[in-house]
C-alpha positions in Angstrom: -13.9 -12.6 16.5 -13.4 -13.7 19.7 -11.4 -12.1 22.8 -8.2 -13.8 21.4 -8.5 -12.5 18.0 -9.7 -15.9 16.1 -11.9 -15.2 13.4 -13.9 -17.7 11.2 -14.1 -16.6 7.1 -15.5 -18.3 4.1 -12.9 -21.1 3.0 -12.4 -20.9 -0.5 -10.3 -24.2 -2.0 -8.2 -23.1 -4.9 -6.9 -19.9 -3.0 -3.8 -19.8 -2.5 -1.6 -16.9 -0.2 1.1 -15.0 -3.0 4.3 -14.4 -2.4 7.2 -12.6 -3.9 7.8 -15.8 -6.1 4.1 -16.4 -7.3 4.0 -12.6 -8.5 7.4 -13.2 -10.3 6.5 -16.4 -11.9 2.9 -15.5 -12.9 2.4 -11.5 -14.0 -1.2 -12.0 -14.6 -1.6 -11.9 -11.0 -0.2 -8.5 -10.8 -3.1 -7.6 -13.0 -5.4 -9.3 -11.0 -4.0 -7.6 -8.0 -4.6 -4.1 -9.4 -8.2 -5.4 -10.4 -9.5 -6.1 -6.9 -7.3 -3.1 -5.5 -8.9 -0.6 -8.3 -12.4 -2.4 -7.3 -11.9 -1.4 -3.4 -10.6 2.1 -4.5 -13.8 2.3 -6.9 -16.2 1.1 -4.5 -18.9 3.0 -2.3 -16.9 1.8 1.1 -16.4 4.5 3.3 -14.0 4.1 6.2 -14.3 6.3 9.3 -10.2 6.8 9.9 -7.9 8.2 7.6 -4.5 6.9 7.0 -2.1 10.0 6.7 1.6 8.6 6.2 3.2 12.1 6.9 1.6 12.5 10.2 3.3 8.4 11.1 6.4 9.6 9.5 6.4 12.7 11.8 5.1 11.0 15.0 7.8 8.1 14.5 10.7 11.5 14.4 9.3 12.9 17.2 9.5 9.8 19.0 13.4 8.8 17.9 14.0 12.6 18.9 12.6 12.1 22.5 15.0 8.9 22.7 17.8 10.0 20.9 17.7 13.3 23.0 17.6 15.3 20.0 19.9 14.2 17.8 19.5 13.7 13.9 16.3 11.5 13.6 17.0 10.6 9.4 20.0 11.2 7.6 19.8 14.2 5.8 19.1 12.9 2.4 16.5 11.1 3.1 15.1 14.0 5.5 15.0 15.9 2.3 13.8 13.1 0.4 11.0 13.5 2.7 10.3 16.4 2.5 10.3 16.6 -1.2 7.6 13.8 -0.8 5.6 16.0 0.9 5.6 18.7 -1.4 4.9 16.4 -4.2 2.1 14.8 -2.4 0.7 18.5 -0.9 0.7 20.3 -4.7 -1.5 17.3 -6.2 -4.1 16.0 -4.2 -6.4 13.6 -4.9 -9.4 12.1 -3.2 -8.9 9.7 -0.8 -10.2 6.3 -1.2 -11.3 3.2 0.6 -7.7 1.4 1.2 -6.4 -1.8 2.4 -3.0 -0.3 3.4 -1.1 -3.5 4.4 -0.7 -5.1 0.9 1.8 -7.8 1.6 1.4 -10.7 -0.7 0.2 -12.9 2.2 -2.7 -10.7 2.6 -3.5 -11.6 -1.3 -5.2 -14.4 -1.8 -5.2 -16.0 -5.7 -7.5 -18.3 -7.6 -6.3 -18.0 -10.3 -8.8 -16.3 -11.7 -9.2 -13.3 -8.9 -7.9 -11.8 -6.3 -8.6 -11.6 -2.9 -8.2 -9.5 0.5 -7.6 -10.8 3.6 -6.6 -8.9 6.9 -8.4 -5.7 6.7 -6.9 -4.3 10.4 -5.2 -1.4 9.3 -7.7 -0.2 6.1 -8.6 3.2 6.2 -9.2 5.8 3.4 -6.1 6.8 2.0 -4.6 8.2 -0.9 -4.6 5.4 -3.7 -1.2 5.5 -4.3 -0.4 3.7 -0.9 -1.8 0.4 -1.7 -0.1 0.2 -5.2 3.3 1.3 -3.9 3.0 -0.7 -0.8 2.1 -3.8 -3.2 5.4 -3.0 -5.0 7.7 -2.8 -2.3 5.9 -6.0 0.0 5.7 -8.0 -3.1 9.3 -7.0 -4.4 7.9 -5.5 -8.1 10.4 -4.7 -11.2 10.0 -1.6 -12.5 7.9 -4.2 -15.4 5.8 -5.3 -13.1 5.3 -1.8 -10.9 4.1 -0.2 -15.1 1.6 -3.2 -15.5 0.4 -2.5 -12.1 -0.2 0.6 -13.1 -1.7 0.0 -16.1 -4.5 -2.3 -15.1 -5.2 -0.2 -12.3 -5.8 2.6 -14.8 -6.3 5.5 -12.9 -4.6 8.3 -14.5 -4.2 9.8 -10.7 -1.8 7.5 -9.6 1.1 8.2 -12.3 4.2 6.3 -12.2 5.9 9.4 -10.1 3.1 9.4 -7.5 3.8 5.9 -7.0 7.6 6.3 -6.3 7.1 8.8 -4.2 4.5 6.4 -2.1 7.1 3.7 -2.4 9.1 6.2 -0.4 6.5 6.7 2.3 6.2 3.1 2.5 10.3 2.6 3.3 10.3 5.6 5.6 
């Protein structure tokens, strides 16, 4: 990359960006979504930075607090919602994992036949449920689409639960 960011990659013909409407009007890419996202969870890639969601969530409140001069950051539901979240997330660890953590469709490239990554800025190891339920929200997923997500990612770690609460995170 050069000092104004260009980079030069591989061009690969017969990809093609996805978007809300290519997941909708093809479900096979959703499985080959959670293919190369299960292969990057699965792999022997180890990121130096984590990617700890709470800690955003609490550095964005203490931000708005410092602005707002200490008035109510979230709206008490979803402060509890939160915090809920947290507890979930707290009583059932599980091991962090190379992530790509910005899973808007764009950043998906399709053959056809596989799935690709692009934009790797923000990837850090993460818990894997932040890449499937970011995937969800970015890409717009039916609660159809979010179960066969989950089952060709097939991880019994990531339950359907887990990923709603990520799919909080994500909004938050």
């Amino acid at each position: 990359a050069n000092p104004q960011g260009m980079m030069l990659t591989r061009f690969i013909k017969e990809a093609k960006p996805m978007s809300i409407e290519a997941y909708r009007s093809d479900p096979s890419s959703v499985q080959r979504a959670a293919h190369v996202v299960a292969r990057l969870h699965r792999s022997d890639l180890r990121f130096k930075r984590r990617f700890d969601p709470f800690r955003i969530v609490d550095d964005y409140k203490a931000e708005c607090r410092r602005r707002s001069h200490d008035l109510p950051v979230l709206p008490s539901r979803l402060e509890a919602a939160v915090k809920e979240a947290r507890a979930q997330v707290t009583a059932s660890p599980v091991p962090l994992v190379p992530s790509h953590c910005d899973l808007v469709p764009e950043n998906c490239l399709d053959t056809g036949s596989r799935m690709l990554l692009i934009d790797w800025e923000y990837a850090r190891m993460n818990d894997p449920a932040w890449d499937l339920a970011y995937l969800c929200v970015e890409g717009a997923f039916d609660t159809t689409r979010e179960h066969l997500l989950l089952a060709s990612y097939d991880d019994a770690a990531v339950t359907y639960g887990r990923l709603q609460v990520f799919k909080l995170l994500t909004c938050t």
